[in-house]
N, C-alpha and C positions, 0 to 999 in steps of 0.2 A: 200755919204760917209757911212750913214747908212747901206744902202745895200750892201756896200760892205763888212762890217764887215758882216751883219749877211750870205753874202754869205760866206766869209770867214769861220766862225763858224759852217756853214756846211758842208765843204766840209773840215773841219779837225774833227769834227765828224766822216765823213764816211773814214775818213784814220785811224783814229782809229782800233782798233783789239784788240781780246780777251786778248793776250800775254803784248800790252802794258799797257794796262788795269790794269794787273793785274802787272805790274812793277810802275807804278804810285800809286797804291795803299798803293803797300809796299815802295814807299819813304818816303811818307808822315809816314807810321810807323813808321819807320826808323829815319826821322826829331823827332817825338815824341820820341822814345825811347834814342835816343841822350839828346836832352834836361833832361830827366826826370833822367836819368844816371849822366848829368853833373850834375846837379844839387843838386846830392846825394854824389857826390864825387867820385864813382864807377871808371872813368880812371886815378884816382889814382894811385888805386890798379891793376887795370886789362887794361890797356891802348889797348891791340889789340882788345878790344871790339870796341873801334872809329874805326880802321880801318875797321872790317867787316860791320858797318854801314855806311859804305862808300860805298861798293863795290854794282856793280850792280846785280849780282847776288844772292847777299845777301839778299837786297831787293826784288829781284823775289821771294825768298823763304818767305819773309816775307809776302809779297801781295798775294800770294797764301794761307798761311796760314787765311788772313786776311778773303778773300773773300769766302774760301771752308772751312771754321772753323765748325765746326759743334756743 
């Protein structure tokens, strides 16, 4: 069973690629920035801010940002 997870775990490594990479990065921003918004009050006042932290694209943008930030 061991082996089989760690073959698992590599062969979803090598299916991995740059472009998901960098969509996973910016969810987890995306998870954070929600949080730290709700928790200010923020979709209160500006509620279509949830939705674009929804969106997958969105998060592309954000993971991009995240990981080419300079």
């Amino acid at each position: 069973m061991k082996l089989l997870v760690a073959v698992l775990g590599i062969v979803l490594k090598l299916l991995e690629n740059s472009s998901m990479r960098i969509w996973m990065v910016g969810k987890v921003r995306a998870e954070e920035l929600k949080q730290r918004f709700d928790a200010r009050g923020l979709f209160g006042w500006a509620p279509r801010v949830r939705v674009w932290l929804e969106e997958r694209n969105f998060a592309f943008y954000l993971g991009i940002g995240e990981i080419y930030a300079v």
